[in-house]
C-alpha positions as CSV (number, residue, x, y, z in Angstrom):
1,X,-149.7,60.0,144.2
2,X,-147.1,58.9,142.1
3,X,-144.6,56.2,143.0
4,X,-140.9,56.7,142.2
5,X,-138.8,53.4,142.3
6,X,-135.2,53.0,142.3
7,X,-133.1,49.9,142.1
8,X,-130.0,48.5,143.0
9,X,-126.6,50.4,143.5
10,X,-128.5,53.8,143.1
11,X,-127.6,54.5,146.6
12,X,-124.2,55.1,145.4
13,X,-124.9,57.7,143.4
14,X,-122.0,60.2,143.6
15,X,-119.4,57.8,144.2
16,X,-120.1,55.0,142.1
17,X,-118.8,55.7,138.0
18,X,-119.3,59.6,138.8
19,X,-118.1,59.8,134.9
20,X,-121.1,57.7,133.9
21,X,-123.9,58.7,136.5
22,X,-122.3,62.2,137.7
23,X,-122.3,63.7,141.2
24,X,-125.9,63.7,142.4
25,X,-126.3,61.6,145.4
26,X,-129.3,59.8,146.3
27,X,-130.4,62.4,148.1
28,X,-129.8,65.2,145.5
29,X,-132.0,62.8,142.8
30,X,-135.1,62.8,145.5
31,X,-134.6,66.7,146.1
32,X,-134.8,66.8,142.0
33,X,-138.4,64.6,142.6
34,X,-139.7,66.8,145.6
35,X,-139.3,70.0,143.3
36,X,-140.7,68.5,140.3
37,X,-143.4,67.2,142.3
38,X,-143.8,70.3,144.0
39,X,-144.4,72.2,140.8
40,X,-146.9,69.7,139.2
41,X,-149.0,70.3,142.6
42,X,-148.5,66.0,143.0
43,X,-147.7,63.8,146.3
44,X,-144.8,61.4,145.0
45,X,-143.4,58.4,147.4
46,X,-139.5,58.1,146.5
47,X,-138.1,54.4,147.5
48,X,-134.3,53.0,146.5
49,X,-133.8,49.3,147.3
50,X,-130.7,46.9,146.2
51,X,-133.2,43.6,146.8
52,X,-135.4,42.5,143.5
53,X,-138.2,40.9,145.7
54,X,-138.5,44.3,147.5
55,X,-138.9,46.4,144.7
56,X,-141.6,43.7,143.2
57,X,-143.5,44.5,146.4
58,X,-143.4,47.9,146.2
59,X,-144.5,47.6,142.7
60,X,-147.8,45.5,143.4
61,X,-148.3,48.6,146.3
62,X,-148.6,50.5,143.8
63,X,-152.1,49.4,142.7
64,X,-154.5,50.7,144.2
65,X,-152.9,53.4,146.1
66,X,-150.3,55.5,143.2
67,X,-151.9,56.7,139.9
68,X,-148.4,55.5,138.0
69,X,-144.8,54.5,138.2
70,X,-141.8,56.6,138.0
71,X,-139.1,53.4,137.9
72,X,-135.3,53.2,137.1
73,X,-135.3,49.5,137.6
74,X,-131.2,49.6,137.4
75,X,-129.6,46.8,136.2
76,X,-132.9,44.9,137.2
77,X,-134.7,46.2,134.3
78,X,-132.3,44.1,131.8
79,X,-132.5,41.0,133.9
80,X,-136.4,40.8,135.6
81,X,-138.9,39.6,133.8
82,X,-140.2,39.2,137.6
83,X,-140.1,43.2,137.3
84,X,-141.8,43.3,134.2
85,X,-144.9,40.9,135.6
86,X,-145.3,43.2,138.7
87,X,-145.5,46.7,136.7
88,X,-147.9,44.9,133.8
89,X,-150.4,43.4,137.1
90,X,-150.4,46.8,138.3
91,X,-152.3,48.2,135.2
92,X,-150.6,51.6,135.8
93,X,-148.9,54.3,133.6
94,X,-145.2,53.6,134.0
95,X,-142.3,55.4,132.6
96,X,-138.8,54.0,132.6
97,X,-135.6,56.3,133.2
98,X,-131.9,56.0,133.3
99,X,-129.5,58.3,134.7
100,X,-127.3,57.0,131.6
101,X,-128.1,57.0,128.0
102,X,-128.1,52.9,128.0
103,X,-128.1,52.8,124.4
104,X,-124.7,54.3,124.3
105,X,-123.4,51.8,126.8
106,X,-122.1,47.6,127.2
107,X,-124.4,46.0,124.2
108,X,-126.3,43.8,127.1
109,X,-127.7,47.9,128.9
110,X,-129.4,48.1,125.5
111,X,-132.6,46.3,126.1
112,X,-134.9,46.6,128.7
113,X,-137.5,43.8,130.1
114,X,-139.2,46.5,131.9
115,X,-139.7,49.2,129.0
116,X,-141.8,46.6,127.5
117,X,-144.2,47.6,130.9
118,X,-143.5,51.3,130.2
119,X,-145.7,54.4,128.2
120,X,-142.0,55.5,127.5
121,X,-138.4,55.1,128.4
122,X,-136.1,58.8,129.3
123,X,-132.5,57.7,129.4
124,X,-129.3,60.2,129.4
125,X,-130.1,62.8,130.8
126,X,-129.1,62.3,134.1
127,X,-131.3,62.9,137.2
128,X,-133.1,65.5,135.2
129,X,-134.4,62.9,133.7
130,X,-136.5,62.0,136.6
131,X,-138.3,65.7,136.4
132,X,-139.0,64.8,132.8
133,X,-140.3,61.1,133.9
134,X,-142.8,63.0,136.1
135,X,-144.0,65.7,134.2
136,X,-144.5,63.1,131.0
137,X,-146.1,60.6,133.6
138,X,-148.4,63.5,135.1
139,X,-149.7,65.0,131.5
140,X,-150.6,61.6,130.8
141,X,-152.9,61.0,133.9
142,X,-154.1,64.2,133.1
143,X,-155.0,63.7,129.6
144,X,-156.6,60.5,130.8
145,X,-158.7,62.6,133.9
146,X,-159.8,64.8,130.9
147,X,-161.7,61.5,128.8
């Protein structure tokens, strides 16, 4: 199983900064997981929570019970270090992704606490991004299965 975690304000997907972060609701992003997951013959367990302390839980969940970490931290990722902590305890392959391309955003979007957690970082390409976050993060469990 692989855990996919979203952070705050991602529940307003489609009517918050449609410019920035398009038209996909919340609910079009998990449909994009469920068909990715689908494909790659994985379980996934797709979460979306405004409150830090819950998405720290989640994350420590995660041990144990997912073999790694789809997360778009939100604006958590540049202000968590609490984040950061959780996904580094959890020992897990983690990859970051952003609906946006953060790097062409406010100078403060441009580093991450949690990519220093992460196997990689996909930013930009909207929710596609999240298909690409899973099939990087299931080739790598796979590749690891293989050793």
């Amino acid at each position: 199983m692989i855990a996919v975690l979203n952070g705050p304000n991602l529940n307003m997907l489609g009517m918050r900064q449609p410019e920035i972060y398009g038209h996909a609701t919340l609910d079009d992003l998990e449909q994009v997981c469920i068909q990715a997951a689908e494909q790659l013959d994985v379980a996934i367990d797709f979460r979306q929570t405004n409150v830090e302390g819950e998405l720290v839980s989640w994350i420590q969940e995660c041990r144990g019970r997912a073999r790694g970490i789809v997360i778009n931290p939100a604006a958590y990722g540049h202000t968590s270090i609490a984040l950061l902590d959780a996904l580094l305890a959890t020992g897990l392959p983690t990859v970051e992704v952003h609906i946006s391309n953060i790097h062409r955003r406010d100078a403060f979007r441009h580093h991450t606490y949690t990519s220093q957690a992460a196997i990689g970082v996909i930013c930009g390409f909207g929710v596609r991004g999240y298909a690409m976050a899973l099939r990087a993060l299931y080739d790598m469990i796979e590749d690891e299965d293989e050793r």
